[in-house]
N, CA and C of each residue as an Amber inpcrd file, in Angstrom:
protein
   669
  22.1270000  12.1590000  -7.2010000  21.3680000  11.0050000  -6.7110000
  19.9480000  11.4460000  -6.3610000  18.4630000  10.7910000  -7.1170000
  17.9800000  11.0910000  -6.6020000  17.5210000  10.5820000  -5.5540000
  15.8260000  11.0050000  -4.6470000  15.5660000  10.3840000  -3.4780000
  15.0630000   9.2650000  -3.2370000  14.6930000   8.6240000  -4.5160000
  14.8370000   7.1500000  -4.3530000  16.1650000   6.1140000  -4.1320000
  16.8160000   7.0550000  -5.3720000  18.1770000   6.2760000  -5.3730000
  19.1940000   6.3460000  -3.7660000  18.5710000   7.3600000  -2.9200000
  19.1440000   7.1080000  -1.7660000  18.9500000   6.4020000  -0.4490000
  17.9430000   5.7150000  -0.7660000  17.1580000   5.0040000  -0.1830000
  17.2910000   3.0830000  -0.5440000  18.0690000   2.2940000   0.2060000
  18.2440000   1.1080000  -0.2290000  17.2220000   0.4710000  -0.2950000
  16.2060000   0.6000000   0.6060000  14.4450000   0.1580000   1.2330000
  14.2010000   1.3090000   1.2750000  13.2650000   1.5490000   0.5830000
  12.0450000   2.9520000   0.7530000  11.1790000   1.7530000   2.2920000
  11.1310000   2.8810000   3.3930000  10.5000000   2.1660000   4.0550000
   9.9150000   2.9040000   4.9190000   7.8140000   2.3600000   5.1480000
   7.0610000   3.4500000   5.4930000   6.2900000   2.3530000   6.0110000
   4.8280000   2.8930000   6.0660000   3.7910000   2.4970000   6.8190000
   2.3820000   2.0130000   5.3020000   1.4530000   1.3910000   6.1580000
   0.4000000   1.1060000   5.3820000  -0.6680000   1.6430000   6.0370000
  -0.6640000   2.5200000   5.4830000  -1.7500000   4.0660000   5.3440000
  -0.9690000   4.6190000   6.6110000  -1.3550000   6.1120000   6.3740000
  -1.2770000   7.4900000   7.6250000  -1.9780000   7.9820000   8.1750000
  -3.7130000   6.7470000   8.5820000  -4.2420000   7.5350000   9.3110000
  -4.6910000   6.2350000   9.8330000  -4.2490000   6.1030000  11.1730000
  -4.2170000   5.1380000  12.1590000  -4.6650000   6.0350000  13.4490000
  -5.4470000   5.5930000  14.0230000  -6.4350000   5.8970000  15.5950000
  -5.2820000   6.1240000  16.0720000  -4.4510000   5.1980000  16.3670000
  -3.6190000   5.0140000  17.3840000  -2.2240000   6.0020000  17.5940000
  -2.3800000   6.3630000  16.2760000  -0.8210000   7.2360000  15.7190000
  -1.2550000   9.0380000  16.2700000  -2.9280000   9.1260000  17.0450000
  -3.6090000  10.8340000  17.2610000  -2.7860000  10.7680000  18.6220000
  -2.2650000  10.0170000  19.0620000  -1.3580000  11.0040000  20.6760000
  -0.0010000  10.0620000  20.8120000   0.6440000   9.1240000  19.5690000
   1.7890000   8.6690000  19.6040000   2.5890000   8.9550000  18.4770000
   1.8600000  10.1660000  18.0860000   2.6850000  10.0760000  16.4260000
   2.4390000  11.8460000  16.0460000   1.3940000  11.9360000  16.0920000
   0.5850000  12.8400000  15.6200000   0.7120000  13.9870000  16.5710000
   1.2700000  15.5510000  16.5140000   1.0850000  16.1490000  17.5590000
  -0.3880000  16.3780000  17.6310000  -0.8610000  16.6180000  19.4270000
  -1.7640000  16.5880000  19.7510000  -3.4080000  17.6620000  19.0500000
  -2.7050000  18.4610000  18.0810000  -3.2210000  19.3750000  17.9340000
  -3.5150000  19.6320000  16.5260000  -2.4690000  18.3580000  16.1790000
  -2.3390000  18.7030000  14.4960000  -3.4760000  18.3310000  13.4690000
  -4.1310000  19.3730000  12.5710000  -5.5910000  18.8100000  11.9380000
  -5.1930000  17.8290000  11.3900000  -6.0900000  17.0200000  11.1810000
  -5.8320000  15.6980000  10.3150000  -5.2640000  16.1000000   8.4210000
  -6.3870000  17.0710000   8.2570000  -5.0830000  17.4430000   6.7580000
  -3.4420000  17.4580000   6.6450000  -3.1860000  17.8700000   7.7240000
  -1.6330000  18.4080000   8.3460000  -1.3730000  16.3870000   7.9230000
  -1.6830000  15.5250000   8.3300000  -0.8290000  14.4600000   8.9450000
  -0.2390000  14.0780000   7.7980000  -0.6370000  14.0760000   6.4770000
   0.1160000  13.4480000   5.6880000   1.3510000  14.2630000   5.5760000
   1.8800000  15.8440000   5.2370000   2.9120000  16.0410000   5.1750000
   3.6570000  16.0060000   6.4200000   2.7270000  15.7720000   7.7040000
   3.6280000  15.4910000   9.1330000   4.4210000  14.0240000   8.9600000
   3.7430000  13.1570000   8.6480000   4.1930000  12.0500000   8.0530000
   5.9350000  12.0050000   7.2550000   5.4520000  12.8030000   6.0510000
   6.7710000  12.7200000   5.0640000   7.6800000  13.4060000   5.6620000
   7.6380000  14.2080000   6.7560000   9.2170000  14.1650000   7.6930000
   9.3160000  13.0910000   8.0480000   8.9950000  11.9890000   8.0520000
   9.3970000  11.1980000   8.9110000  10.0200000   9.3270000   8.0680000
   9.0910000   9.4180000   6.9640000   9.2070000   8.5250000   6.1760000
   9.1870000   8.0540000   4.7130000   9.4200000   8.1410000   4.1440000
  10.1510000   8.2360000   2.3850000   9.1560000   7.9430000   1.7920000
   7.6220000   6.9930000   2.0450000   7.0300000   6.2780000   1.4130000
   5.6030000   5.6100000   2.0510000   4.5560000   5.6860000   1.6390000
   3.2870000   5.3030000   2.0400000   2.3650000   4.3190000   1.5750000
   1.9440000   3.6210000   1.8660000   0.7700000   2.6390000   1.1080000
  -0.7380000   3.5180000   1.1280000  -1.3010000   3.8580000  -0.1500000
  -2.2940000   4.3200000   0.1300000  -3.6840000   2.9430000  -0.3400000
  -4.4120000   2.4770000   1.5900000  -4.8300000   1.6930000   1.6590000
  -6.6150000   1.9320000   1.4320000  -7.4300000   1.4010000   1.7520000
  -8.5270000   1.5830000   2.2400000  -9.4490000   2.7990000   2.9250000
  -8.3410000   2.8090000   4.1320000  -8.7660000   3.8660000   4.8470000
  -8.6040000   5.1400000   3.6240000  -7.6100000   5.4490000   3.5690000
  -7.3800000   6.6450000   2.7560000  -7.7310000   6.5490000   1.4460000
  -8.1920000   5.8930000   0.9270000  -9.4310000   6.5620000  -0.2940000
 -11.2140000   6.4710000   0.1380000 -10.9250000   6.0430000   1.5090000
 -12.6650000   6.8050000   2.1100000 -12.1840000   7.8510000   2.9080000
 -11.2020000   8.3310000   3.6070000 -11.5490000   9.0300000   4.4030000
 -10.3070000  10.2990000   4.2510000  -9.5290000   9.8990000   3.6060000
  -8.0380000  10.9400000   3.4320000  -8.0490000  11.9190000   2.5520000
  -9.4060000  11.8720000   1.6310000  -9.3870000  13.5740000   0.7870000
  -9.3130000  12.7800000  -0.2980000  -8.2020000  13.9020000  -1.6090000
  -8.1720000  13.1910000  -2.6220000  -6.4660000  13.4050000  -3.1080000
  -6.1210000  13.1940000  -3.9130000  -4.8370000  12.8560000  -4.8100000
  -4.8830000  14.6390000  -4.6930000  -5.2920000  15.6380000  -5.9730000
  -4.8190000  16.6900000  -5.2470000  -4.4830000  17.3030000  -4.1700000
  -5.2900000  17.2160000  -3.0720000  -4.9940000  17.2110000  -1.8870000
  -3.9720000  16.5950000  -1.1100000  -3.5450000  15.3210000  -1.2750000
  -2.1760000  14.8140000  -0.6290000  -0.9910000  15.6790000  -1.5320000
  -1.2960000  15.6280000  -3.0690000   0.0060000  16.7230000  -3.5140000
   0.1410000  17.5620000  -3.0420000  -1.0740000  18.6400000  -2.7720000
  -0.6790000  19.9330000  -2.4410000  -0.1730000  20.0450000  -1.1830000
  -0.7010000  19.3820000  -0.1010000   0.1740000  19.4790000   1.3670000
   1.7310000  18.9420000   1.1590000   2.4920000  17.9930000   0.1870000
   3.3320000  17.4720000   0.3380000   4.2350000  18.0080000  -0.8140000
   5.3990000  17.6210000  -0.5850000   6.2190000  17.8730000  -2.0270000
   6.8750000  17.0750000  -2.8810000   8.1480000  16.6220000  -2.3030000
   9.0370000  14.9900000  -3.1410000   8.3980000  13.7940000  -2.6380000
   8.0410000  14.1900000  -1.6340000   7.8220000  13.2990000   0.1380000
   6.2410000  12.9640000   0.6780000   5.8820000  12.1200000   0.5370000
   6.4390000  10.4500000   0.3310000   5.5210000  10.0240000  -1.0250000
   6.3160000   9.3820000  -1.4050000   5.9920000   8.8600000  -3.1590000
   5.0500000   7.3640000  -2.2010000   3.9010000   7.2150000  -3.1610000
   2.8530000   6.5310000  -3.2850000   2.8260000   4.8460000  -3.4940000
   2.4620000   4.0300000  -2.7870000   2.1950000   3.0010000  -3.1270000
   0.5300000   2.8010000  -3.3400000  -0.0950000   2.3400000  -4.1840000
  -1.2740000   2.5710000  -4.5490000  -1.8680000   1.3080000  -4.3680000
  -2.5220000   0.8670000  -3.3210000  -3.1490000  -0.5080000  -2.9300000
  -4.4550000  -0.7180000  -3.8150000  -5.0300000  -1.5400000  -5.4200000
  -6.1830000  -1.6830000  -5.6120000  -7.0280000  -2.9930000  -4.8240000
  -8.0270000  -2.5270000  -3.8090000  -8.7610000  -3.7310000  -3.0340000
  -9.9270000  -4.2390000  -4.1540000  -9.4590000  -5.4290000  -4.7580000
 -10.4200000  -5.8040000  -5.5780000 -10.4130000  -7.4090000  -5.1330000
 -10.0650000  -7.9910000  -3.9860000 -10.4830000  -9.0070000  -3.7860000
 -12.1010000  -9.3920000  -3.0490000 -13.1240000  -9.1310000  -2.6990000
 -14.2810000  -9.1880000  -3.1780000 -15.1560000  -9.0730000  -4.2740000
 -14.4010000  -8.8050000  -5.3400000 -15.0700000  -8.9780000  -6.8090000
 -14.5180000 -10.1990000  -7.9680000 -15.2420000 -10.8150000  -8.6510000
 -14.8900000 -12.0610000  -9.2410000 -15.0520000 -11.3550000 -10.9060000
 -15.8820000 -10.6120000 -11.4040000 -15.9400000  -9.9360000 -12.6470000
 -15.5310000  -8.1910000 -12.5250000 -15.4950000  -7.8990000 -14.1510000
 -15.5940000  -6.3070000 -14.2920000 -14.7210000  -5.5050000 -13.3340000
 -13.6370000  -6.3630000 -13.7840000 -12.0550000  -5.7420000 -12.4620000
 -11.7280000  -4.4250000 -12.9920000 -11.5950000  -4.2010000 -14.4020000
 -11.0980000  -3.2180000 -14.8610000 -12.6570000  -2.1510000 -15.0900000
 -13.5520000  -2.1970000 -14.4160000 -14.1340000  -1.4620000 -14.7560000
 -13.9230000  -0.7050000 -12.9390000 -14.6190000  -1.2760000 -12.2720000
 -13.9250000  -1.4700000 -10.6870000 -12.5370000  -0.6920000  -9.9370000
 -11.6990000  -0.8350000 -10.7860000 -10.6050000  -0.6320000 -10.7300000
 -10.5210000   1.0690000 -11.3430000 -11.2430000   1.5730000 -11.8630000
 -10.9060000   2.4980000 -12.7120000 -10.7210000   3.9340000 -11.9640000
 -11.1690000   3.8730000 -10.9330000 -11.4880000   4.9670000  -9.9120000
  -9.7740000   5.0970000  -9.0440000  -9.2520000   3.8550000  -8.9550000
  -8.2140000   3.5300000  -8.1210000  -7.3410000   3.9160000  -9.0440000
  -7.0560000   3.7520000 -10.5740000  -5.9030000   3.9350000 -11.4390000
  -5.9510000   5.3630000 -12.1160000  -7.3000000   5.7900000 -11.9410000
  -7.9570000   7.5110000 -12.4340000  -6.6340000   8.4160000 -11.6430000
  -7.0660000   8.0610000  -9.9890000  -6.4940000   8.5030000  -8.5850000
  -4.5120000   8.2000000  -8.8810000  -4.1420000   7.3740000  -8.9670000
  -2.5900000   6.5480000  -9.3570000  -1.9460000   7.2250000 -10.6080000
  -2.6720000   7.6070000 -11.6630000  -2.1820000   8.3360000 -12.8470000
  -2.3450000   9.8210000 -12.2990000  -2.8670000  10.6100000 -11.6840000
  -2.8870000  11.7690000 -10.8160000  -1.5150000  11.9620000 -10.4150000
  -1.4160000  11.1170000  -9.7970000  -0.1200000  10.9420000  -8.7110000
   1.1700000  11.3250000  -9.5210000   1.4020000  10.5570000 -10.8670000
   2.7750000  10.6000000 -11.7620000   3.8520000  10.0400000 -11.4490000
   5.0330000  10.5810000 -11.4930000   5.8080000   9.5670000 -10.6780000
   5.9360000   9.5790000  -9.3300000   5.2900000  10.5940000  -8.6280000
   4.5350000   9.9000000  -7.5230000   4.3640000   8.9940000  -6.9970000
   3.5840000   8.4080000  -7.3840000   2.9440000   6.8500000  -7.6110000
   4.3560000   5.6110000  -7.8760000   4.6630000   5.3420000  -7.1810000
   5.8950000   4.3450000  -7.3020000   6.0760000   2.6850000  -7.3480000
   4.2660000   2.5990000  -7.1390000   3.8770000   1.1230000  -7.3160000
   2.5000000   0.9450000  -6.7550000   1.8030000   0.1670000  -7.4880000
   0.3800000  -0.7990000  -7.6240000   0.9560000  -1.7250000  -6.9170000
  -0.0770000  -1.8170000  -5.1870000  -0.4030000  -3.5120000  -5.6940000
  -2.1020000  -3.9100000  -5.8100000  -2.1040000  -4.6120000  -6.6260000
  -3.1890000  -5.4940000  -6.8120000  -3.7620000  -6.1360000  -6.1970000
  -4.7310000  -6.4880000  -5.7720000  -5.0400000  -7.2720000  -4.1460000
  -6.4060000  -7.6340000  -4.7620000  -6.4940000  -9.0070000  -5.2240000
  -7.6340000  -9.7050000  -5.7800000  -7.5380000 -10.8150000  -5.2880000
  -9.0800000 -11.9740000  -5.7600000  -8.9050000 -13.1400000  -5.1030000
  -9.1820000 -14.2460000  -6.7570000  -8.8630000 -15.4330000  -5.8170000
  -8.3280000 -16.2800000  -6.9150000  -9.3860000 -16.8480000  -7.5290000
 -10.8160000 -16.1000000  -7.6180000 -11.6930000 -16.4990000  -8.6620000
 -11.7040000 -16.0610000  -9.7150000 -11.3020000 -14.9730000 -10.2590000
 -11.4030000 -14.0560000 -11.4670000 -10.2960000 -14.7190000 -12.3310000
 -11.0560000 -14.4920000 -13.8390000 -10.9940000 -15.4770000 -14.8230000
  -9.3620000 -15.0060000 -15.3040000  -8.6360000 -15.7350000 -15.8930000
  -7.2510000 -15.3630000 -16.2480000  -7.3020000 -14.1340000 -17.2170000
  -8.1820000 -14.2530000 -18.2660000  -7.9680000 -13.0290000 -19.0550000
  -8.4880000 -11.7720000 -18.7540000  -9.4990000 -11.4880000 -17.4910000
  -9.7630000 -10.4480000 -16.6970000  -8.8810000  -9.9060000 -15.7340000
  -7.7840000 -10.2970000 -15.5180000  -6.3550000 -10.5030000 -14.6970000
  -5.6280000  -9.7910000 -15.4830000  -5.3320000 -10.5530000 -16.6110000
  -4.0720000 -10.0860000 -17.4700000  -4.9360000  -8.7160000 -17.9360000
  -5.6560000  -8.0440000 -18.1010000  -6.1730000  -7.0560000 -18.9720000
  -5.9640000  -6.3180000 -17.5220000  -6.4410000  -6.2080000 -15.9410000
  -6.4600000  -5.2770000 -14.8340000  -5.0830000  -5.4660000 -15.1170000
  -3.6900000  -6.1720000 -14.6160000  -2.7430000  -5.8620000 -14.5760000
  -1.9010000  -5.2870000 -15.6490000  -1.9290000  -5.5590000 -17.2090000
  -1.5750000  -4.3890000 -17.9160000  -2.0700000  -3.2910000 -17.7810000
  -3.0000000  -2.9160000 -17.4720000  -3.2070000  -1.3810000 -17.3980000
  -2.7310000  -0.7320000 -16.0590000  -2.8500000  -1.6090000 -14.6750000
  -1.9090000  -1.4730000 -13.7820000  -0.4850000  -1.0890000 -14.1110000
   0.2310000  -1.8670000 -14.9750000   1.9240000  -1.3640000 -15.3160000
   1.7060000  -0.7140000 -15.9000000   0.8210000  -0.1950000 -16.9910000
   0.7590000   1.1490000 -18.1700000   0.7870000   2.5610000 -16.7600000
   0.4630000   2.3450000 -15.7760000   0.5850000   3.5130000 -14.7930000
   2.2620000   3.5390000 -13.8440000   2.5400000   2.0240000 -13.7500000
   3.5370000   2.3540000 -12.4770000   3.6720000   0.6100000 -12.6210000
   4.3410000   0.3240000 -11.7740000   4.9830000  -0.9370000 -11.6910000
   4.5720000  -1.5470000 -10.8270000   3.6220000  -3.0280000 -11.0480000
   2.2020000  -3.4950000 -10.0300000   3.4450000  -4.9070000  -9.4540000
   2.5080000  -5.3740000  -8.2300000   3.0280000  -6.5880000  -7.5510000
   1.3620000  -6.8330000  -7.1150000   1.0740000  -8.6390000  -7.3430000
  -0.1700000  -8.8540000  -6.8440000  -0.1250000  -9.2710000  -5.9340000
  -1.3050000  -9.0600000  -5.0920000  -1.5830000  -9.5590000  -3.7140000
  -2.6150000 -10.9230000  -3.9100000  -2.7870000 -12.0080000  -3.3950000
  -3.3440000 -13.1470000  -4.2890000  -3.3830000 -14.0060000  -3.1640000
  -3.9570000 -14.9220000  -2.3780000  -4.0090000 -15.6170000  -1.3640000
  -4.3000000 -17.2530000  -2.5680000  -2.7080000 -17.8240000  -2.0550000
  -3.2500000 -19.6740000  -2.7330000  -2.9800000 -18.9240000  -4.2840000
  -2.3690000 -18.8400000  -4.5750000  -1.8620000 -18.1250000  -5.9670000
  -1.8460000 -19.8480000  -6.9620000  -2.7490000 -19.5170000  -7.9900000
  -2.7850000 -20.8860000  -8.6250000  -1.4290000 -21.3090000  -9.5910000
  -1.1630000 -22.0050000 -10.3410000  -0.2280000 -21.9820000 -10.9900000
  -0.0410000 -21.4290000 -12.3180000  -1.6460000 -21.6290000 -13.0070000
  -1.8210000 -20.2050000 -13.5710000  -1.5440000 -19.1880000 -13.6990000
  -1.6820000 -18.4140000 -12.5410000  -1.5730000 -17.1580000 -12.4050000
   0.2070000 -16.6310000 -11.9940000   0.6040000 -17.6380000 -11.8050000
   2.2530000 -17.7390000 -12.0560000   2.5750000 -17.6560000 -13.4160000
   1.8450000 -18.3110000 -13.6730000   2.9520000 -18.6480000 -15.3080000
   2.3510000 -16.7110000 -15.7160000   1.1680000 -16.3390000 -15.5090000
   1.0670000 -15.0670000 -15.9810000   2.0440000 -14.2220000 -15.8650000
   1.9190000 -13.8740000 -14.6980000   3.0830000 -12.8390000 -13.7740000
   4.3500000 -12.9530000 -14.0190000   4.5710000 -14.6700000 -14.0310000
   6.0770000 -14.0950000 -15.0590000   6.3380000 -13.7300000 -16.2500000
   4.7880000 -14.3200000 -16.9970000   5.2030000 -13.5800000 -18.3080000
   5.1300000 -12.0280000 -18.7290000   4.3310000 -11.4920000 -17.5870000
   4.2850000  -9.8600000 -17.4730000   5.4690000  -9.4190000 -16.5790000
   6.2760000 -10.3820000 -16.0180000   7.3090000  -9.7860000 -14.9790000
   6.5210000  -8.8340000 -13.6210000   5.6860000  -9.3980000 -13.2350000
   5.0530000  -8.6930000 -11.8430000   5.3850000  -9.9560000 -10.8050000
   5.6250000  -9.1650000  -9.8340000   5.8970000 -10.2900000  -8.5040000
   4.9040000 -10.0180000  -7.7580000   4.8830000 -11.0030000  -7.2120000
   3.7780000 -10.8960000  -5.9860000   4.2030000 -10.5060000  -4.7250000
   3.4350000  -9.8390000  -3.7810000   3.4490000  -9.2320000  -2.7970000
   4.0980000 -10.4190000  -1.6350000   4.9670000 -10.2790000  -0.8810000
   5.7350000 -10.7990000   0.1740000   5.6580000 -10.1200000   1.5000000
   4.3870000 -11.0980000   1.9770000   3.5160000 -10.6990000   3.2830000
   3.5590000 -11.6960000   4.2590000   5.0280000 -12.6510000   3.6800000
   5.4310000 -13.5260000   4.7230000   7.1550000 -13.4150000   4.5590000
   7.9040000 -13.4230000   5.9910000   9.7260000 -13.0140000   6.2620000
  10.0470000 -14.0890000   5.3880000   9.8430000 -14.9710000   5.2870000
  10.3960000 -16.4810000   4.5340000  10.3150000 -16.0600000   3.1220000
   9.0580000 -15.5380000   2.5000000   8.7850000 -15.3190000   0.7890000
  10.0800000 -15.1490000   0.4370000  10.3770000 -15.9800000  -0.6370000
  11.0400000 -15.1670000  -1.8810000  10.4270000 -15.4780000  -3.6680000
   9.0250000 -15.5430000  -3.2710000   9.1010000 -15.6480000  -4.8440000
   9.3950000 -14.3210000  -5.7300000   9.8480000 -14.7960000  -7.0890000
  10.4410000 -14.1860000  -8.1140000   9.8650000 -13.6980000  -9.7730000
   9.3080000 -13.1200000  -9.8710000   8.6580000 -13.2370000 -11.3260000
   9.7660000 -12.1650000 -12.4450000  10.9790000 -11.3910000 -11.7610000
  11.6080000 -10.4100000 -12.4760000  11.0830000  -9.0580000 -12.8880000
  10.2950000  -8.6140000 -11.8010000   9.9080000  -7.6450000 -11.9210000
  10.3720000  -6.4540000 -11.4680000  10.5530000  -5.1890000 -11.7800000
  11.0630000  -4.4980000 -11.4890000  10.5640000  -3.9390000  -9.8700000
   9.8640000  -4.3760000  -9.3850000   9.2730000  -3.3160000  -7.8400000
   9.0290000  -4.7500000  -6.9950000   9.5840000  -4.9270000  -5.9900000
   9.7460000  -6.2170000  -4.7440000   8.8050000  -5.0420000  -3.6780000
   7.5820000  -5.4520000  -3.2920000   7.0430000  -4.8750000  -1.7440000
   7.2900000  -5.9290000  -0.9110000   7.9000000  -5.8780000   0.1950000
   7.6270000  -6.4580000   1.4430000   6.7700000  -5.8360000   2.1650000
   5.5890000  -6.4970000   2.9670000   4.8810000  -5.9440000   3.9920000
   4.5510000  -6.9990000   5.1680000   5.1370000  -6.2320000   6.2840000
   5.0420000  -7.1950000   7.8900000   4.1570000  -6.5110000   8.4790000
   3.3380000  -7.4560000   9.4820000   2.8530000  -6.9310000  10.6790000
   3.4070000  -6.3370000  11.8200000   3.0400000  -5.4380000  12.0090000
   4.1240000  -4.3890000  13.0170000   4.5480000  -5.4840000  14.1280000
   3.9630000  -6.1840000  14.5060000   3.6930000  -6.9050000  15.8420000
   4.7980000  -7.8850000  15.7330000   5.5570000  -8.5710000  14.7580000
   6.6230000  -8.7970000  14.0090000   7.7170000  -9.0970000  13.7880000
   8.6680000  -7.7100000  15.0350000   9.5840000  -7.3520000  15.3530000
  10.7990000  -8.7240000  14.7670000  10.9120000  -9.6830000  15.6120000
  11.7270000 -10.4410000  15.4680000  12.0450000 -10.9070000  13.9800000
  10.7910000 -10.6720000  12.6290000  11.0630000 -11.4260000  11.7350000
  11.6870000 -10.1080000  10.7120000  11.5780000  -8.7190000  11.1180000
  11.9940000  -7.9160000  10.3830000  13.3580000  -7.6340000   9.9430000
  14.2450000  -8.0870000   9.9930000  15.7170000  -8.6240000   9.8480000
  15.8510000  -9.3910000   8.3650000  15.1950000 -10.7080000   8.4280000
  14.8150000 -11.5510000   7.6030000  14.2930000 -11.1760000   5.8980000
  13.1410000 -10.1410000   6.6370000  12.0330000  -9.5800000   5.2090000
  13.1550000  -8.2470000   4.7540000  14.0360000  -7.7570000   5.7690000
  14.8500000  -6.9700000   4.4310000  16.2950000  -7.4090000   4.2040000
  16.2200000  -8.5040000   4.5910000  18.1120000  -9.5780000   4.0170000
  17.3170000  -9.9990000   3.0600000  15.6940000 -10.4180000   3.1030000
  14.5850000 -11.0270000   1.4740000  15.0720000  -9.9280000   0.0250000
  14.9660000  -8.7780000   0.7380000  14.8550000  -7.4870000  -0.1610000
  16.1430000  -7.3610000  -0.6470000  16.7990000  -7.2180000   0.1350000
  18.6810000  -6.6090000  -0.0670000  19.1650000  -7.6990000  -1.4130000
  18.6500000  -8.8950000  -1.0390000  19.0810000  -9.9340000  -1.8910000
  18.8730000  -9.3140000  -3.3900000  17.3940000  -8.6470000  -3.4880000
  16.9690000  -8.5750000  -5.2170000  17.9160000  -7.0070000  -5.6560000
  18.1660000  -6.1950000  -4.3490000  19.0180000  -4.9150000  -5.1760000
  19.5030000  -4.8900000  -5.9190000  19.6590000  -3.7690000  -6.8400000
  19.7950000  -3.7850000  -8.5180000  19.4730000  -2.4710000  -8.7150000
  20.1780000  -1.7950000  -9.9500000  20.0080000  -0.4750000 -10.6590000
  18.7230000  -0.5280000 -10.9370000  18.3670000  -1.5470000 -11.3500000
  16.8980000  -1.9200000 -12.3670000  15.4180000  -2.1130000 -11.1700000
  15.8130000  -1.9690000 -10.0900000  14.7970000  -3.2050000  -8.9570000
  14.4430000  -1.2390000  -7.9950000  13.3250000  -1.3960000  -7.4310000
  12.6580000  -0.6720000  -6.3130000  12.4190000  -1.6230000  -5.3630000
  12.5590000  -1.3690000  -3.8960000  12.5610000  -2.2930000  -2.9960000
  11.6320000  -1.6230000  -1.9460000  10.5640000  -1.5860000  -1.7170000
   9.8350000  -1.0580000  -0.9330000   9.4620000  -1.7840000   0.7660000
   9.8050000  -1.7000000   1.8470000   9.0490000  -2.7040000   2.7900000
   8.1680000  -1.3530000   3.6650000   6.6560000  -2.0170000   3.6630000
   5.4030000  -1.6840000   4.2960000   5.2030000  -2.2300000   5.7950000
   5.2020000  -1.5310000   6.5440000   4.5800000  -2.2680000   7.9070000
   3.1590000  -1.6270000   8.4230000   2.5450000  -2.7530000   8.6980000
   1.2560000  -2.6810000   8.7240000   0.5830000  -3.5030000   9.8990000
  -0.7080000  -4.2730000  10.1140000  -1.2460000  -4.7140000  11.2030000
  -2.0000000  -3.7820000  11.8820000  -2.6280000  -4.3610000  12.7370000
  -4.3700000  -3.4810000  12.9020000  -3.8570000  -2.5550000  13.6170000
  -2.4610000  -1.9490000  14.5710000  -2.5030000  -0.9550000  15.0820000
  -0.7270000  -0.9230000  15.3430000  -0.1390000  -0.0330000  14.0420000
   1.0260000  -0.4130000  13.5680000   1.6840000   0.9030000  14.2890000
   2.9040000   0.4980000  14.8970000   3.5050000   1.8220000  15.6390000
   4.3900000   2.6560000  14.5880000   4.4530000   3.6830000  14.7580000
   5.5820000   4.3360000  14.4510000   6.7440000   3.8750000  14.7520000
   6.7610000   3.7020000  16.1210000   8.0910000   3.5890000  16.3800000
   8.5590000   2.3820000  16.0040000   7.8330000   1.6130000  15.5760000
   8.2990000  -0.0120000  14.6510000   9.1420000   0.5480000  13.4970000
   8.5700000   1.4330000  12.8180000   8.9910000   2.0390000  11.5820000
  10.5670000   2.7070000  11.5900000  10.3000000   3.5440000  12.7240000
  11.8460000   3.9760000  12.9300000  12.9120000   2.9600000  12.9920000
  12.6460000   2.0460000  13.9210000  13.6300000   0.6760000  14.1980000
  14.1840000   0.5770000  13.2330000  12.8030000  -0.2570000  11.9490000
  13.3960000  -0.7850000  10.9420000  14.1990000  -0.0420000  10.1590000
  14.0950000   1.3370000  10.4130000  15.3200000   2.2740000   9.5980000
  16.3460000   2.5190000  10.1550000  16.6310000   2.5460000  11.3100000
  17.6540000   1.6750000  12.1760000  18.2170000   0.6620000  11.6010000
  17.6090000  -0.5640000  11.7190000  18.0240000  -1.8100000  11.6620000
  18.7850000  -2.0980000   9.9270000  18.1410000  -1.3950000   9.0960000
  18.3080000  -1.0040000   7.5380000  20.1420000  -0.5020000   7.6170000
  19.9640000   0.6190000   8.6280000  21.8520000   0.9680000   8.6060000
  22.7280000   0.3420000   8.7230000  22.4710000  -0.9670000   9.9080000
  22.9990000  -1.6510000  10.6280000  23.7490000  -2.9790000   9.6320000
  22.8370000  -3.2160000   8.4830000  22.4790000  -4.8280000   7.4370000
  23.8840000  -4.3260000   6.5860000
């Protein structure tokens, strides 16, 4: 079995370098290079967000501190741009093909001006790396009929979501702050399990605890 396959929810954090995590997470002493493999004792899986492609080093560098631990979710922030996604994008999927299987999922995180066939061209080359889910606020109906015809689902950043496009990789991501609805977002997940399906849930929010994280791997034994 491998270490995905032992894992019903791969379930981690959105990004590993949080202010808040330097005297509740982090031993007091530990250099900040150290945190990412301090991290993968602790959690199967990471979103690499914002913060960490300005300030976390680079893709060699997270390999070399780490080993199996923790395989990659690769966040592209391209919702402030309306053209030239895939040109934009190229720095983020350069970094994601580094990774290998590593890299265990894209999501896409654009906004709903960009033209349909500038979409479909960023997200095939997104799955030519790893298996994408978009992030999309007011998702038109358009851009449905796309996604199912590429089989990408969209990102489920609300406990209630269940939309479906048949894609092989389901992310859930909650706000740490949350607690009560986290039950919900992985009975959402448990539902799509499958030989064929990756089930990832992200917790996130402007100052996301650790110890939220543990719970939910708790609460994961319990379901």
């Amino acid at each position: 079995m491998t270490i995905l396959e032992s894992h019903r929810i791969l379930i981690g954090a959105c990004g590993w370098l949080h202010d808040n995590w330097q005297d509740t997470f982090y031993p007091e002493d530990l250099p900040q290079d150290w945190y990412l493999g301090y991290y993968a004792n602790e959690f199967p899986v990471v979103q690499v967000g914002v913060n960490e492609w300005q300030q976390g080093g680079d893709v060699e560098e997270w390999l070399a501190e780490t080993d199996e631990l923790p395989v990659f979710v690769c966040e592209i922030p391209l919702q402030d741009f309306n053209e030239d996604l895939l040109a934009k994008a190229d720095k983020y999927l350069t970094a994601a093909s580094k990774m290998a299987e590593r890299c265990i999922g894209i999501i896409c995180r654009i906004n709903n001006a960009v033209s349909e066939q500038e979409l479909k061209e960023l997200l095939q080359a997104c799955q030519a790396i790893a298996p994408t889910v978009l992030a999309m606020e007011d998702m038109p109906a358009t851009v449905q009929t796309l996604i199912n015809e590429l089989a990408i689902n969209p990102l489920w950043d609300k406990p209630e979501a269940d939309a479906d496009s048949g894609g092989a990789l389901y992310i859930a991501r909650l706000d740490a702050s949350k607690l009560p609805e986290l039950r919900k977002s992985m009975e959402n997940l448990l539902a799509k399990e499958s030989d064929e399906t990756q089930l990832v849930l992200l917790i996130g929010g402007e100052k996301p605890e650790a110890e939220f994280i543990k719970q939910a791997k708790v609460m994961l034994d319990l379901i």
